[in-house]
KEROLUM-469508 format. One record per residue (C-alpha): x, y, z; residue in three letters. Coordinates in pm, 1 decimal. Layout:
residues N
X, Y, Z, Ala
...
end
This chain:
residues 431
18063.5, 3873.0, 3349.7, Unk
18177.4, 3516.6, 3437.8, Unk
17999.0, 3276.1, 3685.8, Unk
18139.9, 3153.5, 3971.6, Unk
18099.2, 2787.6, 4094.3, Unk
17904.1, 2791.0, 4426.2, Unk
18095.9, 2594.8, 4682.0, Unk
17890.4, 2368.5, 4900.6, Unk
18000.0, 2258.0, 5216.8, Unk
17989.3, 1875.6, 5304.9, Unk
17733.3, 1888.4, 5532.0, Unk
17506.7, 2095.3, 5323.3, Unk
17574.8, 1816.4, 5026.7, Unk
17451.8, 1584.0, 5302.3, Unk
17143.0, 1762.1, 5391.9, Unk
16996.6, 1797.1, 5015.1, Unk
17045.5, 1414.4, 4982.3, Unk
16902.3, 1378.3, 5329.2, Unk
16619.6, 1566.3, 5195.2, Unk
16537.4, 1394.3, 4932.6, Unk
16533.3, 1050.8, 5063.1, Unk
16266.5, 1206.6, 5311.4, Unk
16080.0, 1366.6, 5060.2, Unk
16059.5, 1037.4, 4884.7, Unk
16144.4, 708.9, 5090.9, Unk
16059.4, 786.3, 5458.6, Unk
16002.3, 564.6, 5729.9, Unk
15866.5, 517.1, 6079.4, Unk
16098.6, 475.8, 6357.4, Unk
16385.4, 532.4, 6126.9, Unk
16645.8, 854.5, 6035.2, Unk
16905.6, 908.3, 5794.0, Unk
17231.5, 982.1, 5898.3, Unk
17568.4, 1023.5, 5760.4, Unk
17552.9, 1013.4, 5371.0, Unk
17953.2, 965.3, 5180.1, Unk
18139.9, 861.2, 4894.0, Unk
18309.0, 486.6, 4938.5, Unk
18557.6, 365.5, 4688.6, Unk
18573.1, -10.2, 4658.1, Unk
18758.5, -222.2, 4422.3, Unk
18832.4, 86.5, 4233.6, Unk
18465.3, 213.9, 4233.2, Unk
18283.6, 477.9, 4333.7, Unk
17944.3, 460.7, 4517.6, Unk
17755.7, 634.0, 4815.0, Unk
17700.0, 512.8, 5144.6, Unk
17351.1, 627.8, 5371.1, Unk
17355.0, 555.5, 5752.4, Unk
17024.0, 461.3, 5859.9, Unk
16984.4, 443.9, 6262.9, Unk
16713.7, 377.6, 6465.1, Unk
16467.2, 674.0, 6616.6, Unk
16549.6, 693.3, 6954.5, Unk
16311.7, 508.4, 7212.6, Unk
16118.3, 323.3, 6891.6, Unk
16139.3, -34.4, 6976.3, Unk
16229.4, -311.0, 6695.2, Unk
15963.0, -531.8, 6558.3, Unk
16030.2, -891.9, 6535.5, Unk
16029.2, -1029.0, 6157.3, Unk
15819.3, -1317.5, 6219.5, Unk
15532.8, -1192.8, 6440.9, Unk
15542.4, -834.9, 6330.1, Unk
15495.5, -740.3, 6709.1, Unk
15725.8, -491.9, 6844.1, Unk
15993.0, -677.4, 7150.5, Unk
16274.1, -577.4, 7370.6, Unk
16671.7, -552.7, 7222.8, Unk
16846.0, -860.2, 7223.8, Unk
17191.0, -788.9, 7062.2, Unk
17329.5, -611.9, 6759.8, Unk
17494.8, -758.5, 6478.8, Unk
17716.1, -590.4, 6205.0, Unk
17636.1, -381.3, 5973.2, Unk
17454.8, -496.3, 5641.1, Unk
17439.7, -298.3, 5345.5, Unk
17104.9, -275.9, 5133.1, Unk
17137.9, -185.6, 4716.5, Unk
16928.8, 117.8, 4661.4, Unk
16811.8, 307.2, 4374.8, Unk
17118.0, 449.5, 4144.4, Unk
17243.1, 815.7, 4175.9, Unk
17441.6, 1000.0, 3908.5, Unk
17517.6, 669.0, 3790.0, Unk
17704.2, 566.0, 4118.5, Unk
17550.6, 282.3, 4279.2, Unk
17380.9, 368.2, 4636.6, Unk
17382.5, 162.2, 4937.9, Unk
17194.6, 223.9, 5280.1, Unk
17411.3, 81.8, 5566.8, Unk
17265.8, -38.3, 5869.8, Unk
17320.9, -258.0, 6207.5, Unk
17025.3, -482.4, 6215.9, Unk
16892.5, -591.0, 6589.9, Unk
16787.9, -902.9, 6756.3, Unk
16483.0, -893.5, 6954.3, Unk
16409.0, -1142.4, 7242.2, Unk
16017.3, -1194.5, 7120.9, Unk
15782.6, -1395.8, 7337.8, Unk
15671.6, -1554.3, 7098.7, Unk
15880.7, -1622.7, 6838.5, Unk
16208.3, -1645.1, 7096.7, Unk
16535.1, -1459.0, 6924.8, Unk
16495.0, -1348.8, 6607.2, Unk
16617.0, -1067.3, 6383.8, Unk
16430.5, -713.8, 6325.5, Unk
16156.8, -677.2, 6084.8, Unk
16301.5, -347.5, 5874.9, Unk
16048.6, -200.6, 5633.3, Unk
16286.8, -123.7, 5320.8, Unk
16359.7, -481.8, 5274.3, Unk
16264.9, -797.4, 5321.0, Unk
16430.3, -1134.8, 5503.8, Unk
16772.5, -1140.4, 5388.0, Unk
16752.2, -975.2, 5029.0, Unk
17034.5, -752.6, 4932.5, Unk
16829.7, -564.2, 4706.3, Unk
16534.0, -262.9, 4891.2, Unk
16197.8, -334.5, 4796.1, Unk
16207.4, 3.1, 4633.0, Unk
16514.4, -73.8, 4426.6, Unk
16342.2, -442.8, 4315.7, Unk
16016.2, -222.1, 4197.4, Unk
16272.8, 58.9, 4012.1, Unk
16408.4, -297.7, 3820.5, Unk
16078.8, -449.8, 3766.5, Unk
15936.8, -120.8, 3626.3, Unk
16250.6, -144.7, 3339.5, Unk
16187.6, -496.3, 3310.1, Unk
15851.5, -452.6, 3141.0, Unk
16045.9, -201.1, 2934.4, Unk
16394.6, -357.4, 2834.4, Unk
16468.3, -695.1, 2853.4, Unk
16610.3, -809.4, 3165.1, Unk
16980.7, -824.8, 3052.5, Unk
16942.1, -499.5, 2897.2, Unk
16772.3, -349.1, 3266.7, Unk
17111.5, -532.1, 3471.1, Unk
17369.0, -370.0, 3193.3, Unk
17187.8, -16.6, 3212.6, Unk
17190.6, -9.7, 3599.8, Unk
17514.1, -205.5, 3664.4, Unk
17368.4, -490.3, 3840.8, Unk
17331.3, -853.9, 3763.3, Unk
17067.8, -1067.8, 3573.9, Unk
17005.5, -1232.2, 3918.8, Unk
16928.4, -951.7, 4112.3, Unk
16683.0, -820.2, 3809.5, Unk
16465.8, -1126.6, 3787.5, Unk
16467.4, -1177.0, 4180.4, Unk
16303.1, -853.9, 4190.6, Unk
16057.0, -920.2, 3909.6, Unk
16026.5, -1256.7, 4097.4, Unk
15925.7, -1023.3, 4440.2, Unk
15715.0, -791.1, 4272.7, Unk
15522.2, -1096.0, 4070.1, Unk
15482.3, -1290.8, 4396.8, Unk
15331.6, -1003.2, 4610.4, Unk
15098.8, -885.5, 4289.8, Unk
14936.4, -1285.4, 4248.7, Unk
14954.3, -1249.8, 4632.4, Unk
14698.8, -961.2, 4647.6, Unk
14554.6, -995.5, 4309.8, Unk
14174.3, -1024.8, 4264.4, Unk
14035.4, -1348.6, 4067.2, Unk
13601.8, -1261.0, 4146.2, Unk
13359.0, -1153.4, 3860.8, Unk
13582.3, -1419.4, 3635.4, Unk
13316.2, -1487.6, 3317.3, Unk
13541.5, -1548.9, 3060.0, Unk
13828.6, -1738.8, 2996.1, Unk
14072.0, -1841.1, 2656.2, Unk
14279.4, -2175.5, 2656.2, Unk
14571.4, -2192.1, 2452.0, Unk
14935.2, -2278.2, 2472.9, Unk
15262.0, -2161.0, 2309.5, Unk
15610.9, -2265.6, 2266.0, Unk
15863.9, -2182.5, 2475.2, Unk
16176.5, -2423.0, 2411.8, Unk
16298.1, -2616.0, 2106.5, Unk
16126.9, -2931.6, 2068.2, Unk
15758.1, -3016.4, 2194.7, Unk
15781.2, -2805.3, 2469.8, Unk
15451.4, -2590.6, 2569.9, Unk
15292.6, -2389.3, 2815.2, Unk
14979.7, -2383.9, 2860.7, Unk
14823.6, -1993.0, 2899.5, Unk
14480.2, -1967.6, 3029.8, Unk
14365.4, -1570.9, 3021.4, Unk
14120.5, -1403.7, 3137.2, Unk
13881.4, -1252.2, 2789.1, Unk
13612.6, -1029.1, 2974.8, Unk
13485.0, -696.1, 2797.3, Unk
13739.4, -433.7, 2906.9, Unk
13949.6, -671.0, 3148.1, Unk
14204.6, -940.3, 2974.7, Unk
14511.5, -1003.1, 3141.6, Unk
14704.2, -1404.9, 3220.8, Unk
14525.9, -1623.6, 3491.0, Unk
14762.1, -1889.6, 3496.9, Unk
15068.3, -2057.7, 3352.2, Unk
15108.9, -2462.2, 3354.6, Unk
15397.2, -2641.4, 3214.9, Unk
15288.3, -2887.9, 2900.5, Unk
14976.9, -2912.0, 2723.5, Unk
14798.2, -3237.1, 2868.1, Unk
14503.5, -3311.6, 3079.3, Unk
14695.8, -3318.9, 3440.3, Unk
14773.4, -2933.7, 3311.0, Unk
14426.6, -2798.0, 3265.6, Unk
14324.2, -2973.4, 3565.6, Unk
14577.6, -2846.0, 3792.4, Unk
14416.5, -2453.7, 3626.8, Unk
14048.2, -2543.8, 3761.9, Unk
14154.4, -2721.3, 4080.0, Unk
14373.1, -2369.3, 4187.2, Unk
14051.8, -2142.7, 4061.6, Unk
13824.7, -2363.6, 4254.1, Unk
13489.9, -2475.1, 4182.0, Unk
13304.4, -2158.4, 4335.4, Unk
13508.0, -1971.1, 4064.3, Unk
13430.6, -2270.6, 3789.7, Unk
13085.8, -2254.9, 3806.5, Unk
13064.5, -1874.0, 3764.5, Unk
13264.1, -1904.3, 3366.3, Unk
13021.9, -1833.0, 3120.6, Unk
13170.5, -1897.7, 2851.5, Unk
13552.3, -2045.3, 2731.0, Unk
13724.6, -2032.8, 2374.8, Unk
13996.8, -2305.2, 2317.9, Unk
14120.6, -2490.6, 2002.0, Unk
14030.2, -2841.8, 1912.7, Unk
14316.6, -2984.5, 2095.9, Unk
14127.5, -3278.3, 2268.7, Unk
14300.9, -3280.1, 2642.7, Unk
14117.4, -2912.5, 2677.2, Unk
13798.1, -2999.7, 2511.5, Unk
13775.6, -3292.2, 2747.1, Unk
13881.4, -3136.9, 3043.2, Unk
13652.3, -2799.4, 2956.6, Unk
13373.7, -3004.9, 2975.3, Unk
13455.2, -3211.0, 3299.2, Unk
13520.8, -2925.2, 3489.5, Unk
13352.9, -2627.2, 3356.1, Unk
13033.9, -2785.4, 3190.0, Unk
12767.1, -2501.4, 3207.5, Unk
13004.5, -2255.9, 3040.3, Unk
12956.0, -2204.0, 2655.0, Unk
13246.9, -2368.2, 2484.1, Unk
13389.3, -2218.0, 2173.5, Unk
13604.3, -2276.9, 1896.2, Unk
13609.7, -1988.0, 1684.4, Unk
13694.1, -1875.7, 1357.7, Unk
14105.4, -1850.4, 1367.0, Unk
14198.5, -2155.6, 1428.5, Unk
13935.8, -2336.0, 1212.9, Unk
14110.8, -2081.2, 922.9, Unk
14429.6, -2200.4, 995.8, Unk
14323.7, -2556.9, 930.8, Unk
14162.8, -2448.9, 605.7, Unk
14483.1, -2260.0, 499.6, Unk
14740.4, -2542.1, 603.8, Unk
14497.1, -2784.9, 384.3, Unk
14500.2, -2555.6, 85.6, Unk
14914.1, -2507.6, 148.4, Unk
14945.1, -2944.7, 150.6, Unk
14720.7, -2888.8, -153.9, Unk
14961.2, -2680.7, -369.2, Unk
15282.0, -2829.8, -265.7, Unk
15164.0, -3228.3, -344.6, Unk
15054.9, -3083.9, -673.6, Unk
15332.8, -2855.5, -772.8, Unk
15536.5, -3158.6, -731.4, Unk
15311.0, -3371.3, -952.1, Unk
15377.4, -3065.8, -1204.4, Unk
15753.8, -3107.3, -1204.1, Unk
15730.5, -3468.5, -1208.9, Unk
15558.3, -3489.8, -1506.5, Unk
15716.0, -3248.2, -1732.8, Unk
15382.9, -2969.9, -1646.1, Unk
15452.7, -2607.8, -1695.3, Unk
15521.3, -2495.9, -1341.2, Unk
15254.8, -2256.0, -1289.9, Unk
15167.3, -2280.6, -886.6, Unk
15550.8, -2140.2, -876.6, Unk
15546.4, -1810.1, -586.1, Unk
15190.3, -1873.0, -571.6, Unk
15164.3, -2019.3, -191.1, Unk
15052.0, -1621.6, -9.3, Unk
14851.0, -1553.4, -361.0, Unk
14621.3, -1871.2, -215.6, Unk
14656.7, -1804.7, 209.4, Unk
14633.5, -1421.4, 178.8, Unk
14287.8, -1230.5, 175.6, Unk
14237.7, -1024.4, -122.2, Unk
14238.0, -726.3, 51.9, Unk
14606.6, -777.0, 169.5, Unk
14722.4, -870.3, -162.7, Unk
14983.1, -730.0, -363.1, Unk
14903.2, -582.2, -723.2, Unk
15169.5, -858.0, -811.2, Unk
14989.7, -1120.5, -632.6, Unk
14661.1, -1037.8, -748.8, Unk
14766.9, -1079.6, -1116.7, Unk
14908.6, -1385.6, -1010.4, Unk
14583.3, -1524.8, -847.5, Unk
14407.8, -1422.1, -1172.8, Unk
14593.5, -1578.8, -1387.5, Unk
14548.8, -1898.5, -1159.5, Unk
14178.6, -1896.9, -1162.9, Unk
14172.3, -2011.1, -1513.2, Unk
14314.9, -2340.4, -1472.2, Unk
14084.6, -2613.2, -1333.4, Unk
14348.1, -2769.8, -1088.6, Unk
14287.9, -2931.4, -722.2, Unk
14459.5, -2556.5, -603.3, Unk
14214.0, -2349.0, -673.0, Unk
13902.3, -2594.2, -625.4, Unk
14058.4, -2601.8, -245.1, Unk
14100.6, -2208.8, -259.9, Unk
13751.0, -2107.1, -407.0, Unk
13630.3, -2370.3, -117.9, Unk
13761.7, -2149.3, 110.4, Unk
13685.5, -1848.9, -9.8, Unk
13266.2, -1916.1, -6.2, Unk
13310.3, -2051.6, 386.3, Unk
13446.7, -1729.7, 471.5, Unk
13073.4, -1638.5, 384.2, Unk
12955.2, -1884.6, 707.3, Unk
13120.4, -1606.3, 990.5, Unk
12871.4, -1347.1, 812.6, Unk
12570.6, -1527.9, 938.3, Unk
12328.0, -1402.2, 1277.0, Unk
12080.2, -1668.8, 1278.5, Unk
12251.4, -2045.0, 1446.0, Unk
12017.8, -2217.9, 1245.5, Unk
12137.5, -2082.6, 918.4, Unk
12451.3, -2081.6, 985.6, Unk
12433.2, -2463.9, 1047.6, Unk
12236.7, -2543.8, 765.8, Unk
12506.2, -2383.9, 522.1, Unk
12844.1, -2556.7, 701.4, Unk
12620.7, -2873.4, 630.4, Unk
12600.3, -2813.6, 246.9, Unk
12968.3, -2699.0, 265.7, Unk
13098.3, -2998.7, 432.8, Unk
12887.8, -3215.2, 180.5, Unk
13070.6, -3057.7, -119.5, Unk
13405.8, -3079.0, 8.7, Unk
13326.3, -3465.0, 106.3, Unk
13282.0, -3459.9, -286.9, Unk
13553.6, -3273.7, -398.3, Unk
13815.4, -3561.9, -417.2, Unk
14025.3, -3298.7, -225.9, Unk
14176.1, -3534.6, 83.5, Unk
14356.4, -3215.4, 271.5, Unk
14018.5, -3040.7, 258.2, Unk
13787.5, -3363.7, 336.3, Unk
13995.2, -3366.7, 631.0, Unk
13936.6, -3037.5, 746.2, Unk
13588.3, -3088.6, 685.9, Unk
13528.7, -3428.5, 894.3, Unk
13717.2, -3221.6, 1165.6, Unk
13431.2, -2927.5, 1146.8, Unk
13150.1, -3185.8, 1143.5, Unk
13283.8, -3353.5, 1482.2, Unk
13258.9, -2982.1, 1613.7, Unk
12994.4, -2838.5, 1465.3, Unk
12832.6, -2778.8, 1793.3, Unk
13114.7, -2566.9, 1968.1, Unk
13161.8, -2386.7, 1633.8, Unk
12820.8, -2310.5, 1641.1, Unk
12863.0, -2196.5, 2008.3, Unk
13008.0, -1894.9, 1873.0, Unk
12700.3, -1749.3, 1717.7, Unk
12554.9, -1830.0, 2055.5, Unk
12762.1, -1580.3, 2252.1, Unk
12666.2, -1322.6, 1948.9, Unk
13010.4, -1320.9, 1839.8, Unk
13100.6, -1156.2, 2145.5, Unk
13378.6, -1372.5, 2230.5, Unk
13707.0, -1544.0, 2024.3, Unk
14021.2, -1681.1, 2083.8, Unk
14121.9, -1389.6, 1883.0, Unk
14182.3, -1211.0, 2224.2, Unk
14389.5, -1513.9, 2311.1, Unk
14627.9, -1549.0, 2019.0, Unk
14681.2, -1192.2, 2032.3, Unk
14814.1, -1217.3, 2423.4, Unk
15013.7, -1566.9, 2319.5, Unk
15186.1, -1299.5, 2077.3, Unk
15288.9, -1056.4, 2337.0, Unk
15388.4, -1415.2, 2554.9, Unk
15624.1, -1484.8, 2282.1, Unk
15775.0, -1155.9, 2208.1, Unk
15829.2, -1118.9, 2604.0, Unk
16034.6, -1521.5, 2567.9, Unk
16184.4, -1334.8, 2267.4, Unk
16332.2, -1024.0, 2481.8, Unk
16458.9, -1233.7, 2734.4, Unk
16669.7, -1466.7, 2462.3, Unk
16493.1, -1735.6, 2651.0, Unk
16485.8, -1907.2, 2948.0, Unk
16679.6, -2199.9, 3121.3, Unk
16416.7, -2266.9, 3360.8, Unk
16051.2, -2291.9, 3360.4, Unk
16042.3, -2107.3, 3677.1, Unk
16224.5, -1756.1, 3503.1, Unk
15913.4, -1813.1, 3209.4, Unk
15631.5, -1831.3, 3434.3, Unk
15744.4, -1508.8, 3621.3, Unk
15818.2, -1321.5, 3277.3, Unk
15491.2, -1372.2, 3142.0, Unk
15335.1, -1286.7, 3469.1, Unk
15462.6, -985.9, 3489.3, Unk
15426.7, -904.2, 3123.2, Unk
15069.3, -1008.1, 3082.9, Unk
14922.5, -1082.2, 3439.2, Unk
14790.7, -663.0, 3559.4, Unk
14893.3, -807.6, 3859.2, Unk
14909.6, -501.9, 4152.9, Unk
15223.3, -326.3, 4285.4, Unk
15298.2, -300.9, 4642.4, Unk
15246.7, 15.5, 4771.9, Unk
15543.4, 299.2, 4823.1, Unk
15625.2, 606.6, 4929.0, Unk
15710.7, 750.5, 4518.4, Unk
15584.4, 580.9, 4216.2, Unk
15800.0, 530.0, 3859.5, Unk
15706.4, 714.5, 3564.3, Unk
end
């Protein structure tokens, strides 16, 4: 038995599209109309007429007030959500309203806003991608243009830090990443509460003016309710931490003072390697740089015969390594006391260790030791751990985007990648 194709009459086509535009985008004071295929420029797409209700009265853009007709003006077409892969457009004459207060002015519609081309639906459909694809990807997918995909990221971010909610702030992590070639940096400052991390702010550069410019837009109601902030050692945000936010516990935690121990111990082995080719030495730091930085429980089997056979030479190498290996014992303390007394005694054996990478390292942890010590303080309950895992998501959301020209397209990438800012509300929600 064969099946026959069910012929549908135009205006029956018209009504199921009718019907679900009213099922799922429905305004006040508006009606669909006519709904038909347009070819332009040798393309296909599909037209909706949307007319006014009759006897609803226009509502003037600037006041939001309702006011008599002025005038008409032609017809403007609005980009709408794809269909089938054919672009959609909703067509309509806007009015002019003679408002009292505002004198002539054009009509307030509520599918888009001012004089974007784009619906506000449509800009939330290519925001929704964007956190999904990278933005070129999102305008390639949907046939429209870069520009039109990061103005509506740019809407959606704008009406989210808008309406977004900045109380009950305790906790916040300083850092910066960055986002150009050459010394170019942003500096991120997130929010690190139990159960609620997200981005607080972007500032261009990492200086002073920055930070400031962070506490002066949270204000000092807001300042003076931080409990506690994690940062490096870079010395703009210790200085301005401490200006501005001065009753808040301020730590430096355990990651970055590792990755000053590890780049020590990596100067270490190179300067001496070198010494070792120099003067006719067998060569036996050779492939042994992640055999010194990696913990043993990452270690290859390859690497960890490697290390072994290292540990029987008596070379500036492993004096540095084993150094670091026993203050890894330090983050294992409860007590602050303690925990001070042995960085004392290990900062007084590295002083004596002839080891000039590592007596850096160690003068640097002396001129901290109280915001180290901060740490055990907050009961280990806070690190910039949080943070560097957030400046990896910042990078790998630069990274999708191949970059950006303009600090202005970073700032609203990483808001909208890391900021849980809130969506305007509509009618039918993205999965």
């Amino acid at each position: 038995m064969s099946l026959r194709p069910i012929k549908t009459k135009p205006k029956e086509q018209q009504m199921q599209l009718k019907t679900i535009l009213n099922r799922c985008h429905k305004f006040k004071s508006f009606v669909y109309d006519q709904v038909r295929f347009v070819s332009s420029h040798g393309e296909k797409h599909i037209e909706v007429e949307v007319v006014p209700r009759r006897n609803s009265k226009a509502v003037c853009s600037c006041c939001d007030r309702s006011a008599p007709l002025y005038d008409r003006l032609n017809k403007r077409h609005f980009e709408f959500i794809p269909l089938w892969g054919y672009r959609v457009f909703l067509v309509y004459r806007m009015r002019r309203v003679n408002c009292t207060h505002c004198g002539v002015k054009v009509e307030q519609v509520p599918w888009a806003r001012g004089k974007r081309e784009l619906t506000d639906t449509y800009q939330q459909f290519l925001a929704h991608w964007a956190k999904k694809l990278s933005w070129k990807e999102v305008a390639v997918s949907f046939r429209t243009s870069w520009k039109k995909v990061f103005q509506a990221v740019e809407y959606i971010v704008e009406w989210g830090l808008e309406h977004r909610e900045l109380c009950g702030v305790t906790a916040i992590g300083v850092d910066e990443i960055a986002w150009r070639k050459g010394h170019n940096y942003l500096t991120m400052v997130y929010q690190i509460d139990a159960g609620n991390t997200r981005l607080l702010w972007v500032g261009k550069d990492r200086t002073v003016k920055t930070l400031l410019r962070f506490f002066r837009f949270f204000g000092k109601e807001r300042n003076l309710e931080l409990k506690y902030v994690c940062s490096d050692m870079w010395r703009p945000y210790i200085k301005v931490i401490k200006k501005k936010a001065g009753q808040a516990l301020h730590i430096l935690d355990r990651f970055h003072i590792v990755a000053k121990l590890n780049k020590a111990i990596d100067q270490v082995r190179a300067g001496e390697h070198r010494q070792m080719l120099e003067g006719g030495y067998e060569p036996v730091l050779t492939n042994s740089r992640w055999c010194l930085l990696k913990r043993r429980e990452n270690m290859t089997e390859k690497q960890e015969a490697k290390l072994s056979d290292l540990l029987q030479y008596n070379l500036k190498s492993i004096r540095a390594y084993l150094l670091k290996e026993d203050f890894s014992g330090f983050w294992e303390y409860v007590s602050t006391a303690w925990a001070e007394k042995f960085l004392d005694r290990w900062c007084t054996r590295v002083m004596r260790s002839r080891i000039e990478p590592m007596k850096k390292v160690a003068k640097t942890i002396r001129k901290h030791k109280p915001l180290i010590l901060n740490w055990f303080k907050a009961k280990k309950a806070f690190s910039s751990g949080v943070v560097e895992g957030l400046n990896n998501k910042a990078k790998v959301t630069t990274r999708n985007s191949y970059g950006f020209r303009t600090y202005r397209g970073a700032e609203i990438a990483l808001y909208h990648a890391l900021g849980n800012l809130p969506t305007p509300p509509m009618t039918h929600r993205f999965c």
